[in-house]
MILUMDO-776954 format. One line per 3 residues: number of its first residue (from 0); for each residue x, y, z of C-alpha. Coordinates in nm, 3 decimals. Each point is the difference from the previous one (the first is absolute). Layout:
N
NUM> X/Y/Z; ... .
END
This chain:
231
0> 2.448/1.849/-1.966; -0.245/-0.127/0.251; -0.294/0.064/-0.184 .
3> -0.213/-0.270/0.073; 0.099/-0.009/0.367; -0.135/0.354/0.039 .
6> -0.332/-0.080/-0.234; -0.077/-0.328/0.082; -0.347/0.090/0.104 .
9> -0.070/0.136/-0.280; 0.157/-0.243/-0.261; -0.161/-0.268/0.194 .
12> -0.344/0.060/0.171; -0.138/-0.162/0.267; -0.225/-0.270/-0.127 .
15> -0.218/0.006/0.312; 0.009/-0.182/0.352; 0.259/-0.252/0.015 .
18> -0.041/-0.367/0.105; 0.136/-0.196/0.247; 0.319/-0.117/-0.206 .
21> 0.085/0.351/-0.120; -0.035/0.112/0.374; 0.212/-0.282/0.124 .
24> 0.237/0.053/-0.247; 0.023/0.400/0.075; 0.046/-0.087/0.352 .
27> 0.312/-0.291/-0.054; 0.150/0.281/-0.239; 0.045/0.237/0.265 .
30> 0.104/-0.271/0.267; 0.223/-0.139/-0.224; 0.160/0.403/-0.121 .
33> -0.009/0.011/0.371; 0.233/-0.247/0.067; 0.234/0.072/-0.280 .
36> 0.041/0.351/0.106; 0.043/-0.154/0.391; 0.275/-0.213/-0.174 .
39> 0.198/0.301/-0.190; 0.014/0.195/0.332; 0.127/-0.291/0.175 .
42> 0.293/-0.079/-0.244; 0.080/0.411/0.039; -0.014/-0.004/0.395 .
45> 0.316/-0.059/0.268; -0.213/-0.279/0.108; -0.218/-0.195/-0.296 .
48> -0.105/-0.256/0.277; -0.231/0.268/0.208; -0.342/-0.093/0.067 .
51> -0.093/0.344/-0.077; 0.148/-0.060/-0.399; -0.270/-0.305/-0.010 .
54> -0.336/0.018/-0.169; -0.075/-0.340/0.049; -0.245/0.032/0.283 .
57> 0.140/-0.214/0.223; -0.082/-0.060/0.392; 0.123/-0.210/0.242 .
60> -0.342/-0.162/0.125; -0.242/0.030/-0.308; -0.031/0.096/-0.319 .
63> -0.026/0.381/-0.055; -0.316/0.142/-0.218; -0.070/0.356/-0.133 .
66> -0.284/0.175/-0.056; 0.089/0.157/-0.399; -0.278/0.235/-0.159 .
69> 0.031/0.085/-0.362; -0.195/0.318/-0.156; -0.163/-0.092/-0.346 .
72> -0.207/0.232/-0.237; -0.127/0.170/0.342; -0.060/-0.314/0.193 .
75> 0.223/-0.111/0.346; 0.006/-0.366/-0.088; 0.155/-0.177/0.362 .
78> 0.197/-0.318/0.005; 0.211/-0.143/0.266; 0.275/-0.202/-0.074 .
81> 0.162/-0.289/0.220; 0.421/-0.060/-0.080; 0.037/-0.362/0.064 .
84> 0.295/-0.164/0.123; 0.093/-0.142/-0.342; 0.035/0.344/-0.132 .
87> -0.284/0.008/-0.195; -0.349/0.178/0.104; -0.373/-0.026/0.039 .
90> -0.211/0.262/-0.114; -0.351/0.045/0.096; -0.193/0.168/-0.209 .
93> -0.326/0.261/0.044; -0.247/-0.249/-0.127; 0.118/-0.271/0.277 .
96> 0.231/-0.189/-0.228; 0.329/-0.111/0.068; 0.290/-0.013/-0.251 .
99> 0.379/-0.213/0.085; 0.201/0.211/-0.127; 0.355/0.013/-0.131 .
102> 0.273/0.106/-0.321; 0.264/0.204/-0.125; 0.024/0.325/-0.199 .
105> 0.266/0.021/-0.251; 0.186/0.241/-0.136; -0.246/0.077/-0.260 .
108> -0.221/0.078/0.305; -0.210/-0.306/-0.134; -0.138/-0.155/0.292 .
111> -0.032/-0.386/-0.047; -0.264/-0.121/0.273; -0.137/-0.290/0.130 .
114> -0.389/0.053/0.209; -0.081/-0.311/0.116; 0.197/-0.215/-0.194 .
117> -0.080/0.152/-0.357; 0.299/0.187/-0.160; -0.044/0.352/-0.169 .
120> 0.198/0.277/-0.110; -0.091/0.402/-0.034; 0.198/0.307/0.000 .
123> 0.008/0.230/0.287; 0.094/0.372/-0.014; 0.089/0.134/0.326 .
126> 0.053/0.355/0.111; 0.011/0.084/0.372; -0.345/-0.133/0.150 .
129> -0.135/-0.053/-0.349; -0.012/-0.292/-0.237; -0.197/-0.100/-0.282 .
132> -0.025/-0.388/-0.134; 0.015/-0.060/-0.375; -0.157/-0.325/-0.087 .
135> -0.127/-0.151/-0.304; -0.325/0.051/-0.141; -0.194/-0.144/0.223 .
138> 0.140/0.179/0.337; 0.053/0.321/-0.164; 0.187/0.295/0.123 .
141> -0.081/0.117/0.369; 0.153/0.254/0.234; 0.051/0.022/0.400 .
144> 0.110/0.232/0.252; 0.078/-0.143/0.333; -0.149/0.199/0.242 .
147> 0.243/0.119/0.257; -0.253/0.142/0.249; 0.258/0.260/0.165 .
150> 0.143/0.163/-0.330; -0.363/0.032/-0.127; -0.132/0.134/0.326 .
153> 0.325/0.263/0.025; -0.092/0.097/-0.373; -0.363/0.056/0.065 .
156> 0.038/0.233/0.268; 0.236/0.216/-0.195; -0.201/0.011/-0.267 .
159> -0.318/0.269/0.066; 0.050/-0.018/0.399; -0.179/-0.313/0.030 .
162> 0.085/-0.317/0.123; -0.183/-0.306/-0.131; -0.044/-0.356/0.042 .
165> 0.257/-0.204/-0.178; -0.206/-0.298/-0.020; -0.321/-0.149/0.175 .
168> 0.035/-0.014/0.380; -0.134/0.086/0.362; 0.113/0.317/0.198 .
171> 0.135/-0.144/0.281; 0.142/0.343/0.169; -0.109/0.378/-0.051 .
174> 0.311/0.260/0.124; -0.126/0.327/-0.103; -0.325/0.201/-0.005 .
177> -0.108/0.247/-0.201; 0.146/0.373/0.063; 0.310/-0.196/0.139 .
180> 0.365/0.202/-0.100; 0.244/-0.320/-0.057; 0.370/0.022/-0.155 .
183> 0.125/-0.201/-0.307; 0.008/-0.340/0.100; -0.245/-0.009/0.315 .
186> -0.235/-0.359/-0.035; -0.341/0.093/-0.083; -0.198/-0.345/-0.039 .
189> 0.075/-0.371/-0.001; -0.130/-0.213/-0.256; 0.016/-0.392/0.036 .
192> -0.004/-0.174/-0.378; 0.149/-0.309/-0.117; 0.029/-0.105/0.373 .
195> 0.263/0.315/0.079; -0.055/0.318/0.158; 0.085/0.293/-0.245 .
198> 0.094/0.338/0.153; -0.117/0.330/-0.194; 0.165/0.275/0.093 .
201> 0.037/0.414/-0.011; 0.168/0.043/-0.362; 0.124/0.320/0.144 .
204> -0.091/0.310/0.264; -0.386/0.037/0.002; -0.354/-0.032/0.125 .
207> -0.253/-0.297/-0.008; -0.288/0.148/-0.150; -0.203/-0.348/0.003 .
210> -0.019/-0.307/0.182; -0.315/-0.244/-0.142; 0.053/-0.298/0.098 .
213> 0.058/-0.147/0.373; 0.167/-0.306/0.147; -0.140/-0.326/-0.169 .
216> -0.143/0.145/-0.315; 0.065/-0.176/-0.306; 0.128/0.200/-0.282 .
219> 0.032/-0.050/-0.405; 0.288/0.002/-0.152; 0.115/0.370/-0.095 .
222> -0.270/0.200/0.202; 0.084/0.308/0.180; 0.125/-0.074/0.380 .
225> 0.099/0.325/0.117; -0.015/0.386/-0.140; 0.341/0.165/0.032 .
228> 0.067/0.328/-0.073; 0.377/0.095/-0.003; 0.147/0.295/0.137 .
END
């Protein structure tokens, strides 16, 4: 009984970096699981006409875009995504490209696609913030996290007192300094990535043992921003 959900990596290895169809087709799974799960909520709720039940990304003056980054085999890939008014989307891509996108998943959790006018169907798995694509030979099998920049930044400073870099970015405000006593929650350093500011804070009562970088450093993904040592 759920076997293969829980082993899917390694039933299925990664065949290697994934290309733009693959990506694009990762991306409209989880936009499209998105809005089904938006939908089932809605049909539950006093109200299934709230804006706030609606994943469809709509505004009043323009069409909406997000900024989605998907972890693969170690590597942040970024794309941003654009809902258009017709309810479909366009995706851009990290090489520059730019896939019109649209489809359905089924209750097979097949998705049947169509990227720029050519129809294709794979299978999705999807468990919380990951999914992995089945396609046919020539796609293979591949496997994404979607970063969520606070959970990851919340786990890495509980994990060993420090508190890393949840993706590549610029320090855009330093809080603490080292030999500083903070409590369990007290913001530390701002990170700006993906065009947001991200907000690492005290994971509980402590001291800052380190502060290396200052205001307007650029950072790698997953380095070290600030030594904590808890209480």
């Amino acid at each position: 009984t759920r076997f293969i959900d829980r082993h899917t990596a390694d039933l299925l290895p990664d065949p290697g970096l994934p290309g733009g169809p693959v990506l694009a087709a990762a991306v409209l799974g989880l936009l499209l699981g998105r809005r089904r799960d938006a939908e089932a909520a809605s049909r539950l709720s006093r109200d299934p006409w709230s804006p706030w039940n609606a994943a469809d990304g709509w505004r009043l003056n323009d069409e909406a875009t997000e900024t989605l980054a998907l972890r693969h085999a170690g590597t942040v890939l970024e794309m941003s995504v654009r809902y258009l008014r017709d309810g479909t989307f366009r995706i851009l891509l990290p090489d520059g490209a730019t896939v019109h996108a649209t489809g359905e998943i089924d209750a097979d959790s097949t998705l049947h696609a169509v990227l720029d006018g050519v129809r294709g169907r794979v299978t999705l798995v999807r468990r919380g913030r990951e999914i992995t694509v089945l396609g046919h030979a020539a796609t293979g099998t591949h496997h994404f996290t979607l970063v969520d920049p606070i959970a990851e930044a919340e786990s890495a400073g509980a994990d060993a007192g420090r508190l890393t870099s949840p993706m590549p970015g610029r320090i855009v405000a330093v809080l603490a300094e080292a030999g500083q006593e903070v409590t369990a929650g007290t913001p530390l350093v701002i990170l700006e990535a993906m065009k947001m500011e991200h907000t690492l804070r005290a994971p509980a009562d402590g001291r800052v043992t380190d502060v290396p970088y200052a205001v307007g450093d650029q950072v790698e993904d997953g380095v070290p921003l600030i030594g904590f040592e808890p209480a």
